[in-house]
C-alpha positions as CSV (number, residue, x, y, z in Angstrom):
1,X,-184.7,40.3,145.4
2,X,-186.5,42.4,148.3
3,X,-184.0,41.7,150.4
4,X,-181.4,42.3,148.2
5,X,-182.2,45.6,147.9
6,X,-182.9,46.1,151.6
7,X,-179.3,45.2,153.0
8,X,-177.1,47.6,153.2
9,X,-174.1,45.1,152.4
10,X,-175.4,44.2,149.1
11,X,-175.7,47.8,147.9
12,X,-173.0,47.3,145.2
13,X,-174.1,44.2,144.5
14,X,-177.8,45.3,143.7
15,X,-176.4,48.5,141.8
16,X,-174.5,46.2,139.4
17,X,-177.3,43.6,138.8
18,X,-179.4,46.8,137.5
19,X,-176.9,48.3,135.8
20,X,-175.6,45.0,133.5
21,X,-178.8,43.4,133.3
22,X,-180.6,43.8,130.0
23,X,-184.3,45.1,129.2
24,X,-185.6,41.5,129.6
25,X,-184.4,40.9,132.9
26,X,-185.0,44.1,134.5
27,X,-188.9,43.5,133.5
28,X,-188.0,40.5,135.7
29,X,-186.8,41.6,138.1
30,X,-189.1,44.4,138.4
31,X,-192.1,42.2,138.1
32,X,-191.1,39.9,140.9
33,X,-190.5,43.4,143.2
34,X,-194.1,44.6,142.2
35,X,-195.5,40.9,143.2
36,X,-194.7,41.8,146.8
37,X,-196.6,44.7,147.1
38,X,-196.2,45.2,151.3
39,X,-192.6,44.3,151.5
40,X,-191.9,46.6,148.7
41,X,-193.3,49.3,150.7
42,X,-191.8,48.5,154.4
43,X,-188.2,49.1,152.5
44,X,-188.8,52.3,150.8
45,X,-188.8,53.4,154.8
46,X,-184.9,52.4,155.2
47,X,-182.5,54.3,153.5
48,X,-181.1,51.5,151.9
49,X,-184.2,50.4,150.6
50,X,-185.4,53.6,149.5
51,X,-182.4,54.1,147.6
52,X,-182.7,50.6,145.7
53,X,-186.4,51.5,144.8
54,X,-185.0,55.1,143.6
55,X,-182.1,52.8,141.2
56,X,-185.6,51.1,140.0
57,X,-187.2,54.1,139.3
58,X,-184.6,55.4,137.3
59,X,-184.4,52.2,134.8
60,X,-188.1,52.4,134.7
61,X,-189.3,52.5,130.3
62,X,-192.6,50.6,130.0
63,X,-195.3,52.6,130.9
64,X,-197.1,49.9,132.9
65,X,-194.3,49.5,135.4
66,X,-194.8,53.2,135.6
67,X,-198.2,52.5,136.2
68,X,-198.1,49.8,138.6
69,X,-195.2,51.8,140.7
70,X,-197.5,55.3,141.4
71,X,-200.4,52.6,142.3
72,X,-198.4,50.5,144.8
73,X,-197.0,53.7,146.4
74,X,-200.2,55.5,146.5
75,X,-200.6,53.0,149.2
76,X,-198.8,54.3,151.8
77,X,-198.5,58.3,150.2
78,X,-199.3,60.5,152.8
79,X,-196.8,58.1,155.0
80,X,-193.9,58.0,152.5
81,X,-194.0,61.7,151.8
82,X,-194.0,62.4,156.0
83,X,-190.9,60.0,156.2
84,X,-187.1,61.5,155.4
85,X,-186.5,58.5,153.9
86,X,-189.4,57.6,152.3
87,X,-190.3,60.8,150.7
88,X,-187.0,60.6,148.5
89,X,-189.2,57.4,146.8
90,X,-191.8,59.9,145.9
91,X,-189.8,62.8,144.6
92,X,-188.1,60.8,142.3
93,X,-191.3,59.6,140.5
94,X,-192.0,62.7,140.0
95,X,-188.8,63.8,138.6
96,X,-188.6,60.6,136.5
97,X,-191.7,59.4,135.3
98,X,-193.9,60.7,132.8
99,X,-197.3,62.6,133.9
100,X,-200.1,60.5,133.2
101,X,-198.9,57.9,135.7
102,X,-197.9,60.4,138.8
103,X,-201.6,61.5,137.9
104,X,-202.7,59.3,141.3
105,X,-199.4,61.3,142.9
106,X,-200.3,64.7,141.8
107,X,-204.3,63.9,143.5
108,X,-203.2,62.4,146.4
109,X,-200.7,65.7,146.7
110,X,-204.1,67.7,146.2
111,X,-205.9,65.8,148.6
112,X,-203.3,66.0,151.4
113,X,-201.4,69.2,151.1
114,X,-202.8,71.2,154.1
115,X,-201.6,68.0,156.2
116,X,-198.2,68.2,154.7
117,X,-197.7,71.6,154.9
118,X,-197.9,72.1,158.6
119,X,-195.3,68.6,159.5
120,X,-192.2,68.9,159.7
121,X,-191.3,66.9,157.4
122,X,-194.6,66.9,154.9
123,X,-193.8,70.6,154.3
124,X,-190.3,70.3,152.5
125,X,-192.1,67.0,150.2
126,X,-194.8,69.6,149.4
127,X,-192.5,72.4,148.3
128,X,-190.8,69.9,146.3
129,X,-194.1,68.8,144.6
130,X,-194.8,72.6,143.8
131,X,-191.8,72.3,141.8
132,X,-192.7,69.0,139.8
133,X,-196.2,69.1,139.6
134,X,-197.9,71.1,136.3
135,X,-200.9,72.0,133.9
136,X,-204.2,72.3,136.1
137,X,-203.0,70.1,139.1
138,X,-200.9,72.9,139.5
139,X,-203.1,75.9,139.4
140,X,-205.4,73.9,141.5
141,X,-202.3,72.9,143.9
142,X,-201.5,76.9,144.4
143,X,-204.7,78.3,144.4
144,X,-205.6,76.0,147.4
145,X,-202.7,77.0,149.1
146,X,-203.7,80.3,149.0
147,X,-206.9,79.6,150.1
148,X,-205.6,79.1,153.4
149,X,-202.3,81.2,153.5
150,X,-203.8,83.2,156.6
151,X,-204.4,79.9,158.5
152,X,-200.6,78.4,156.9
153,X,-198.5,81.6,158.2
154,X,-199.9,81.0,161.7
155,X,-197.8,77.5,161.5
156,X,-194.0,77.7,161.1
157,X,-193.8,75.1,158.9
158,X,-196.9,76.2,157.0
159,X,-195.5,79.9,156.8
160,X,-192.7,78.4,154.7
161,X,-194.9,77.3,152.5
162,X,-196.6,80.3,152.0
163,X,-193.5,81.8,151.5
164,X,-192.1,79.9,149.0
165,X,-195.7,80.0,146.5
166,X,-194.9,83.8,147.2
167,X,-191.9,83.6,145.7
168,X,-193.2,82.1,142.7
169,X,-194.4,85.7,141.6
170,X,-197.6,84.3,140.3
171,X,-199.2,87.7,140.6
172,X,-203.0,86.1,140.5
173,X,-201.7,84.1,143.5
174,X,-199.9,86.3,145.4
175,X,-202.8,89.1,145.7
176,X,-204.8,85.9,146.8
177,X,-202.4,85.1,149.5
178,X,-202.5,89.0,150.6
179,X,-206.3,89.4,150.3
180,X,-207.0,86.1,152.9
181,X,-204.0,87.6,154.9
182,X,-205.8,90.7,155.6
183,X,-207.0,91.2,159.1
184,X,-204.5,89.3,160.6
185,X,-201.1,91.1,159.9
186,X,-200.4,92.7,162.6
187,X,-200.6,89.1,164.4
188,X,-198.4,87.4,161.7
189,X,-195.7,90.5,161.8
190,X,-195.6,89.3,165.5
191,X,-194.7,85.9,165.0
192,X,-191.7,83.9,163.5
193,X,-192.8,82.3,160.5
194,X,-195.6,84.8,160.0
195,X,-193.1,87.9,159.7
196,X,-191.2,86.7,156.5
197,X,-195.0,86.0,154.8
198,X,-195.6,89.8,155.7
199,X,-192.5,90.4,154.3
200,X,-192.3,88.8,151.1
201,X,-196.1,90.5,150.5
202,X,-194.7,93.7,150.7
203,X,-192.1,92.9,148.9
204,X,-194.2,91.2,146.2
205,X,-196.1,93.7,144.6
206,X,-197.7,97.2,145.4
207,X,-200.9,96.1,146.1
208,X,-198.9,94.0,148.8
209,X,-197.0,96.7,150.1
210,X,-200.1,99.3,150.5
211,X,-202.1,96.6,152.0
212,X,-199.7,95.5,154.7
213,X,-198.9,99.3,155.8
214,X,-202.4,100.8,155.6
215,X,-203.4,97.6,157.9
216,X,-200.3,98.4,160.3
217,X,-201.7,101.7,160.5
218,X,-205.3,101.0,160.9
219,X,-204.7,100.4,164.1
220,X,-203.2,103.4,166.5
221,X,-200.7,101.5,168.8
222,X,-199.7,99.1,166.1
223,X,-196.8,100.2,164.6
224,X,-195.2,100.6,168.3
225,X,-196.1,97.5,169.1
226,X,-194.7,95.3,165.8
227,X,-191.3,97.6,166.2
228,X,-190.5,96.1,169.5
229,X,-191.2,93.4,168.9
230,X,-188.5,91.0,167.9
231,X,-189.5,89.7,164.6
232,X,-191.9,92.6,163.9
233,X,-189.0,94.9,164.0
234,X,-187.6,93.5,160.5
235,X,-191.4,94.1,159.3
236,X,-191.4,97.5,160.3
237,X,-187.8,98.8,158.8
238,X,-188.9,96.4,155.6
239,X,-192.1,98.9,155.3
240,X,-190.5,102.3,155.7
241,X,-187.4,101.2,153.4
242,X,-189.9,99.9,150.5
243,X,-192.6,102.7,150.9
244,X,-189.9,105.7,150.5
245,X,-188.0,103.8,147.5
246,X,-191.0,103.0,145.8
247,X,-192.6,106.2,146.3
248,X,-195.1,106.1,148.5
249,X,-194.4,109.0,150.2
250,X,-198.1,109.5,152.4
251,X,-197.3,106.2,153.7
252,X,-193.8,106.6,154.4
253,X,-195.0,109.6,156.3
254,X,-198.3,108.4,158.2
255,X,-195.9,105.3,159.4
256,X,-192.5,107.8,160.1
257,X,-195.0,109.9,162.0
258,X,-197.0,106.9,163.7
259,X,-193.2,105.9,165.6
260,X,-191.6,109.0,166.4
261,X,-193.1,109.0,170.1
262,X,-190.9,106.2,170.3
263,X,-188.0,106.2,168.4
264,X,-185.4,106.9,171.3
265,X,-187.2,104.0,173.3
266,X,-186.8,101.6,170.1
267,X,-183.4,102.4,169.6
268,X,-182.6,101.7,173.4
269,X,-184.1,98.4,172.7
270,X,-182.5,97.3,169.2
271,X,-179.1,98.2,171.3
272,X,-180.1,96.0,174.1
273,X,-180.9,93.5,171.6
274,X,-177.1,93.5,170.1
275,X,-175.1,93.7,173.4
């Protein structure tokens, strides 16, 4: 049956055999997958065998073959969820199953989600988790994110991570992103990834917008030095846009005041830059 489901020329084979067969002999056939516990897993790293597993997943009813599915994969999780293929195994447990057996999924997530947010691939599993995973595994999930947002947005990948639990507008999250973030956004405002986290804080509340610009302006030769700088550029016209709308007119002015020295040098440079 394994290797049904892991050659590609069978695919419509397979896909018929689970779609005709009746309750009795998909507890079959599932039971005779689940017996081969290591082959099971070396396919869900193919595409073809991933997708077979997924067509599993999806006829899935009795709770133990829930069970004994999150168990086998648990296995090989932090591998799976690293893998492009393998990953989409994972993410459709989650989206499938009921709670009480991605319990071992949601802990294992727990356990390895500063590893998966700075991999390439681990970071776009993670986000999807975010999504899928709820009650306290998710307030624990999010509050340990934040935890280490300021070491995240020095890490592209991570930075996207950050970003997107910003965007969540948790607002008991988001000051805790800002608050470990201070001290080091003039750094972040310097760097790829770490400009769109100091963005999206200023954007995310006001306690995020005073506490990015009163930072930038703690220090005398900072906002110069973010403005020409190629990604702290967008930080600094983000901060003089949003403190002037939103009325924060002493900022507005410290930072407005703070840059005119330079403002014929900068606009040299964001010409040069668009030539």
């Amino acid at each position: 049956m394994l290797w049904l489901m892991a050659d590609d020329k069978k695919d419509t084979d397979f896909q018929i055999l689970i779609d005709t067969c009746d309750d009795q002999q998909f507890n079959s056939i599932i039971e005779e997958v689940f017996s081969q516990k290591e082959f099971f897993l070396y396919i869900a790293f193919s595409k073809q065998g991933s997708n077979s597993i997924v067509k599993l997943i999806k006829r899935i009813k009795k709770e133990d073959h829930a069970f004994t599915l999150t168990n086998i994969l648990s296995n090989k999780f932090y591998a799976m969820m690293t893998h492009h293929e393998a990953r989409i195994v994972i993410q459709q447990c989650l989206n499938h199953l009921r709670d009480e057996p991605n319990e071992v999924l949601y802990g294992l997530i727990i356990e390895n989600y500063s590893h998966l947010a700075i991999h390439e691939v681990g970071y776009i599993s993670l986000i999807e988790c975010i999504d899928k995973i709820s009650g306290y595994d998710r307030i624990m999930l999010l509050n340990r994110i934040a935890n280490i947002a300021d070491i995240l947005s020095t890490h592209l990948y991570g930075s996207y991570v950050v970003q997107y639990v910003l965007d969540l507008n948790d607002n008991l999250i988001n000051d805790k992103i800002i608050f470990r973030l201070r001290g080091e956004i003039i750094l972040l405002s310097q760097t790829e990834g770490g400009r769109d986290v100091v963005h999206k804080c200023l954007a995310s509340s006001d306690f995020g917008l005073v506490t990015v610009v009163r930072e930038i302006l703690s220090d005398r030769i900072a906002p110069y030095a973010i403005a020409r700088d190629k990604f702290g550029y967008y930080v600094i016209q983000a901060a003089l846009v949003q403190t002037r709308e939103r009325g924060f007119i002493d900022l507005y002015e410290s930072l407005d005041k703070a840059l005119e020295p330079y403002y014929e040098r900068l606009e040299k440079l964001y010409r040069s830059w668009v030539m």
